[in-house]
PyMOL CGO cylinders between C-alpha atoms (Angstrom):
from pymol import cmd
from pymol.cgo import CYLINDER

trace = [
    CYLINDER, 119.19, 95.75, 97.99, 115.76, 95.38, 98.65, 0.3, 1, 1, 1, 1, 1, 1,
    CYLINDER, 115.76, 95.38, 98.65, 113.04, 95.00, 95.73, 0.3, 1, 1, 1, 1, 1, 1,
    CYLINDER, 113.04, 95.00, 95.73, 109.74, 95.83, 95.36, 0.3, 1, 1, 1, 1, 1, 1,
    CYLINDER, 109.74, 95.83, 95.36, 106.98, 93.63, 94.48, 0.3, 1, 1, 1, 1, 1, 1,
    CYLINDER, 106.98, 93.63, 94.48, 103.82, 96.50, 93.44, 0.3, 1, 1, 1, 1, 1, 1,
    CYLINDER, 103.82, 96.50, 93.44, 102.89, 96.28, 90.09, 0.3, 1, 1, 1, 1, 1, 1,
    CYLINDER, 102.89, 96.28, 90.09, 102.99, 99.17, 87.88, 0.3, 1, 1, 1, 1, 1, 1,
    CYLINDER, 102.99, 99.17, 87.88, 98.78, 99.17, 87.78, 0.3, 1, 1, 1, 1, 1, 1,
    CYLINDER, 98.78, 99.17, 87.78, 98.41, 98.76, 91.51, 0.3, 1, 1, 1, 1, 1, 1,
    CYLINDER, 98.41, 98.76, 91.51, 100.58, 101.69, 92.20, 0.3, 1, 1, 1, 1, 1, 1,
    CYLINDER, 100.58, 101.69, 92.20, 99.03, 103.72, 89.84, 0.3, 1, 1, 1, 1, 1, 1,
    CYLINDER, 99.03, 103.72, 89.84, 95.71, 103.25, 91.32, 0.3, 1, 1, 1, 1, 1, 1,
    CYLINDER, 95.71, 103.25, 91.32, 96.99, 103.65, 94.83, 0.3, 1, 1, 1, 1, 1, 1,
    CYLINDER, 96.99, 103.65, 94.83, 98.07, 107.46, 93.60, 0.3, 1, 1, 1, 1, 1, 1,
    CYLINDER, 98.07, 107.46, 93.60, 95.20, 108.01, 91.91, 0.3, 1, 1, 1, 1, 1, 1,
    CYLINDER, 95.20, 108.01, 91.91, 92.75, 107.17, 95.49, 0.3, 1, 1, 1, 1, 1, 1,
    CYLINDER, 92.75, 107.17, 95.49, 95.68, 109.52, 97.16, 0.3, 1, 1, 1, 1, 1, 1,
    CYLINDER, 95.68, 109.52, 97.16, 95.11, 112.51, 93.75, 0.3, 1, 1, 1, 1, 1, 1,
    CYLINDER, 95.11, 112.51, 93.75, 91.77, 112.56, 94.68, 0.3, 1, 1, 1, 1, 1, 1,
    CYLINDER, 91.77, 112.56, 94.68, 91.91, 114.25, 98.24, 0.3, 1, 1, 1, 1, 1, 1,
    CYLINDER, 91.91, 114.25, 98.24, 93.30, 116.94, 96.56, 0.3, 1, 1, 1, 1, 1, 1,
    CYLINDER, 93.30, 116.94, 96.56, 92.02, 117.62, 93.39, 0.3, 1, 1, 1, 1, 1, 1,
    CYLINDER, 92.02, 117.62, 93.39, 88.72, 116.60, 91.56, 0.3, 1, 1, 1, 1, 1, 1,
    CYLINDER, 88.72, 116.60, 91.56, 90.48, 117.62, 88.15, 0.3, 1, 1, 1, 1, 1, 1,
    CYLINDER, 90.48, 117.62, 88.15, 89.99, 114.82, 85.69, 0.3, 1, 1, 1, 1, 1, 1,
    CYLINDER, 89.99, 114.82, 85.69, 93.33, 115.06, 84.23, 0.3, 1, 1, 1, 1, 1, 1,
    CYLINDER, 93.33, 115.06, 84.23, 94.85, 115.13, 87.74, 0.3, 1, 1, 1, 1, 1, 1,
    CYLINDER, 94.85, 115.13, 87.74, 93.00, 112.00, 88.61, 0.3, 1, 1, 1, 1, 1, 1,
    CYLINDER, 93.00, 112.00, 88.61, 93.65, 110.21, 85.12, 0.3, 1, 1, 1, 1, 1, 1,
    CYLINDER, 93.65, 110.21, 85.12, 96.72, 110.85, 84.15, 0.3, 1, 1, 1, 1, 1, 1,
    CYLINDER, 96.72, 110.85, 84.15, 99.08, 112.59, 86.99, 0.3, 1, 1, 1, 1, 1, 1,
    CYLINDER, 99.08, 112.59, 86.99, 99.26, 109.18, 89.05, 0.3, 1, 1, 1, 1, 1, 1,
    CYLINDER, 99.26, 109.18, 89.05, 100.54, 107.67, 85.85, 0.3, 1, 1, 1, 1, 1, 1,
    CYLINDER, 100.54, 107.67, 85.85, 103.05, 110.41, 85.45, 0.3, 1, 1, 1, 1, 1, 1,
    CYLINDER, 103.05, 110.41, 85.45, 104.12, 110.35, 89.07, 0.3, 1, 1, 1, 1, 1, 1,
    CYLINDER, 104.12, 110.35, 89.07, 104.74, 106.48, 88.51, 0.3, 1, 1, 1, 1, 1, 1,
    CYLINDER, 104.74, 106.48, 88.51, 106.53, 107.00, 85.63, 0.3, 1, 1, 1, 1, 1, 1,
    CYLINDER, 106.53, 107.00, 85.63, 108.94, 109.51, 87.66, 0.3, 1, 1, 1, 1, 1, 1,
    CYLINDER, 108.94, 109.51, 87.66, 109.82, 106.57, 89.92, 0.3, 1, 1, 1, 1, 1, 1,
    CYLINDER, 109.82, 106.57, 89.92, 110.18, 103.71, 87.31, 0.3, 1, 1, 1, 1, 1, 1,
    CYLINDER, 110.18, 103.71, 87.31, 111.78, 105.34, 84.64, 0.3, 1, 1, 1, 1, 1, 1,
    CYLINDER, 111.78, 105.34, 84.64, 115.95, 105.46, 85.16, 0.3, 1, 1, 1, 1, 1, 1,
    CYLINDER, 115.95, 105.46, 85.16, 116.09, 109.08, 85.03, 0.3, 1, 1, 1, 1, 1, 1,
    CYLINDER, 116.09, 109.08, 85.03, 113.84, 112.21, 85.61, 0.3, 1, 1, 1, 1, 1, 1,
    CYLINDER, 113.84, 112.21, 85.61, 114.66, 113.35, 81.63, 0.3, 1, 1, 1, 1, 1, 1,
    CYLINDER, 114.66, 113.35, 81.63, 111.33, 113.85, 79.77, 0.3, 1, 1, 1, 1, 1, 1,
    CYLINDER, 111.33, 113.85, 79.77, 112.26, 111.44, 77.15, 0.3, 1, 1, 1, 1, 1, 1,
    CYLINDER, 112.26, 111.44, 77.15, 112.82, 108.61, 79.64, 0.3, 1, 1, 1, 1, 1, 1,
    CYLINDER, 112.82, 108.61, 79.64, 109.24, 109.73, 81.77, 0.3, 1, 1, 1, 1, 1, 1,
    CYLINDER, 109.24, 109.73, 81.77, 107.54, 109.39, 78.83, 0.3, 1, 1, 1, 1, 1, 1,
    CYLINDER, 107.54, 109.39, 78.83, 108.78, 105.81, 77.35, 0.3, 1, 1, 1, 1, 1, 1,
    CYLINDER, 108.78, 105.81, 77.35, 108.16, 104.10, 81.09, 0.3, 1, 1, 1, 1, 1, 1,
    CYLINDER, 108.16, 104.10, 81.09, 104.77, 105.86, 80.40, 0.3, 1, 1, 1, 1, 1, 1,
    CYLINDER, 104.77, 105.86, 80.40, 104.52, 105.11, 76.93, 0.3, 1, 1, 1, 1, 1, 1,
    CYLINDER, 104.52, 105.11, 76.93, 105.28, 100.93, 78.05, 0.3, 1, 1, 1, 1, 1, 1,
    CYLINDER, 105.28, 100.93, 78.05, 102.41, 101.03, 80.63, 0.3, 1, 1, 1, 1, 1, 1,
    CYLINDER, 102.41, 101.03, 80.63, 99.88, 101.45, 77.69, 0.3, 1, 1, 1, 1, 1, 1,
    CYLINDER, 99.88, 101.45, 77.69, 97.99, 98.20, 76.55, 0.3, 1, 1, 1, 1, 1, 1,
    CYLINDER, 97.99, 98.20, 76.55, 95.88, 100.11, 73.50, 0.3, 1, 1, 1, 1, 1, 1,
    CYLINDER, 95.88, 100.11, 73.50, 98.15, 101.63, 70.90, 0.3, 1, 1, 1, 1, 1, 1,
    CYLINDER, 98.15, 101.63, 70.90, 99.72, 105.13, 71.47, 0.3, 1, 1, 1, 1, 1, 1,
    CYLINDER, 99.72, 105.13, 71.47, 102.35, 107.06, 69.76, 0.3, 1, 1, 1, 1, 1, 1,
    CYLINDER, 102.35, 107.06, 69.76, 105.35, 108.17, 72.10, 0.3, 1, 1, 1, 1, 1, 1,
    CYLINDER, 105.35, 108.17, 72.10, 105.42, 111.18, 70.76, 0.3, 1, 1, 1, 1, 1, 1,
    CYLINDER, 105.42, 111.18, 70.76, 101.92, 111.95, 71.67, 0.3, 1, 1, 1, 1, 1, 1,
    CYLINDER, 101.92, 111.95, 71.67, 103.01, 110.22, 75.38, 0.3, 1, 1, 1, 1, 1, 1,
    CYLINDER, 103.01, 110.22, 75.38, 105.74, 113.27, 75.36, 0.3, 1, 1, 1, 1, 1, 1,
    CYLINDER, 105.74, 113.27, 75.36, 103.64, 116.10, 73.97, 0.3, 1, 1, 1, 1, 1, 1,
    CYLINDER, 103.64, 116.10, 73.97, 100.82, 114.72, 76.95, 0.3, 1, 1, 1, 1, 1, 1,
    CYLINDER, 100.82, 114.72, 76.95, 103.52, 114.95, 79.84, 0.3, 1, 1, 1, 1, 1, 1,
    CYLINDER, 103.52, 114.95, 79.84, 104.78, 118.54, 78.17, 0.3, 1, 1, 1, 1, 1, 1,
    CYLINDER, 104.78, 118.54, 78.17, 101.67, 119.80, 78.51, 0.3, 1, 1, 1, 1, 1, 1,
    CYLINDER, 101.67, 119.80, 78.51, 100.18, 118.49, 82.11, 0.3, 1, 1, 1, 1, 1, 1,
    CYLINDER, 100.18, 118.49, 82.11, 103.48, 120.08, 83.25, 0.3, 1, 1, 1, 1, 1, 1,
    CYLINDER, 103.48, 120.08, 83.25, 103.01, 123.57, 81.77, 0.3, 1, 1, 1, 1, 1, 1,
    CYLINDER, 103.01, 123.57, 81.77, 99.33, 123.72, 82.54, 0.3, 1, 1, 1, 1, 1, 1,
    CYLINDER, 99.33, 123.72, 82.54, 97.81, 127.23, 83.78, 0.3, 1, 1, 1, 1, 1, 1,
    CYLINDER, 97.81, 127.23, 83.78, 94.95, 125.64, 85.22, 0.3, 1, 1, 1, 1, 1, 1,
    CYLINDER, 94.95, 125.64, 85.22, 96.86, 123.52, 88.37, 0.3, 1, 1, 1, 1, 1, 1,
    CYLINDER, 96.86, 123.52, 88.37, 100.03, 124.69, 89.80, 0.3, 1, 1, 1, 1, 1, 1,
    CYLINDER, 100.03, 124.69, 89.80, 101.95, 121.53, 90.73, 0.3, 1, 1, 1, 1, 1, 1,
    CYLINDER, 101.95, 121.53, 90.73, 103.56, 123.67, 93.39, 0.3, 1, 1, 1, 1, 1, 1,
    CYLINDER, 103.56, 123.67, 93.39, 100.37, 123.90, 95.32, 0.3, 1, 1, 1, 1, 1, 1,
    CYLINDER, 100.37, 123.90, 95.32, 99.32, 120.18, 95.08, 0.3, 1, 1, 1, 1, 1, 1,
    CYLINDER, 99.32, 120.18, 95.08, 103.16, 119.60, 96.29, 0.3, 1, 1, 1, 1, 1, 1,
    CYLINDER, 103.16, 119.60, 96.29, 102.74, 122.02, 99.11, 0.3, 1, 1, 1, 1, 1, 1,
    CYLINDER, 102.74, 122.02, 99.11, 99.26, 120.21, 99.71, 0.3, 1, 1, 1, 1, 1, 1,
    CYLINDER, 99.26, 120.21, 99.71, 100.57, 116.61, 99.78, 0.3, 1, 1, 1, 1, 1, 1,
    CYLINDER, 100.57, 116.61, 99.78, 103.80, 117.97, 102.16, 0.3, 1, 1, 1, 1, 1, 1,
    CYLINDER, 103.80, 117.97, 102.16, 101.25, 119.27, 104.64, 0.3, 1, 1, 1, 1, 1, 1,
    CYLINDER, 101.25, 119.27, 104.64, 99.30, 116.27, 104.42, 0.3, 1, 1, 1, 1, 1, 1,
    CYLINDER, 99.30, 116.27, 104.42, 101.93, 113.75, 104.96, 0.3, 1, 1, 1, 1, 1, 1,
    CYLINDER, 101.93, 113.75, 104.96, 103.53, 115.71, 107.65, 0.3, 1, 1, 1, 1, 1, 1,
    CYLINDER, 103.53, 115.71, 107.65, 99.74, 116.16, 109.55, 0.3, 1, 1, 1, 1, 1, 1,
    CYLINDER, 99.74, 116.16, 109.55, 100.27, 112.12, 110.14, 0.3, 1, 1, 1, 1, 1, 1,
    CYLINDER, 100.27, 112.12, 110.14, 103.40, 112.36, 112.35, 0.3, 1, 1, 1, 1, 1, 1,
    CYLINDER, 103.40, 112.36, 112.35, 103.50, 113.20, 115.79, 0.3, 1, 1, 1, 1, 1, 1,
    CYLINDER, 103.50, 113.20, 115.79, 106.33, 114.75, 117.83, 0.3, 1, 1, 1, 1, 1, 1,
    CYLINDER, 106.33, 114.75, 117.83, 107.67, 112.83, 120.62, 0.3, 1, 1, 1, 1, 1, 1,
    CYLINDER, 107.67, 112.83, 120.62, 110.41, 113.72, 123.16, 0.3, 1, 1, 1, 1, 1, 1,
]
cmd.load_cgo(trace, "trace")
C-alpha cells in the first residue's frame, strides 16, 4: 500500500489554482477545494464525516455544525451547478491525453 506524503494545505491550494480555470466564483475558489479535499480524506462520502475532516482542517475556531450547514448549502446552491464544473473538469482532463495506436 502506497502512502501519500501532500499535506492537507498543499492539496488544498493545488485545487484551488486548478478551481480557478473554471470558475471566478469566490465561494468556488474558497471553499470548494476544501470540500473536494475533505471528500478524499474523510473515511466515507456521508455528510457528517465531509464535514468533521473539514471541520479538523480549521486553525481559528468554528462550530461543526456551522462546517455542515456550509457544505449543505455549497451543495444545493442555484447559482453553480456542480454538474457543469464536473462536465468542465472531465473535458479538461481528457483534452491532455492523446490517442495512440
Amino acid at each position: 500500500m502506497s502512502k501519500l506524503y501532500n499535506e492537507y494545505s498543499n492539496v488544498v491550494n493545488d485545487f484551488r489554482i486548478f478551481f480557478s480555470k473554471f470558475s471566478n466564483s469566490k465561494t468556488l475558489l474558497r471553499f470548494v477545494p476544501n470540500l473536494f479535499c475533505s471528500f478524499i480524506f474523510a473515511e466515507s462520502i456521508t455528510l457528517s464525516k465531509v464535514a468533521l475532516t473539514s471541520f479538523k482542517s480549521y486553525d481559528h475556531p468554528v462550530l461543526l455544525d456551522s462546517v455542515y450547514k456550509r457544505i449543505s448549502r455549497t451543495l444545493h446552491n442555484s447559482r453553480f451547478s456542480f454538474h457543469s464544473i464536473f462536465d468542465s473538469i472531465v473535458i479538461d482532463t481528457l483534452s491532455r491525453y492523446k490517442l495512440s495506436h
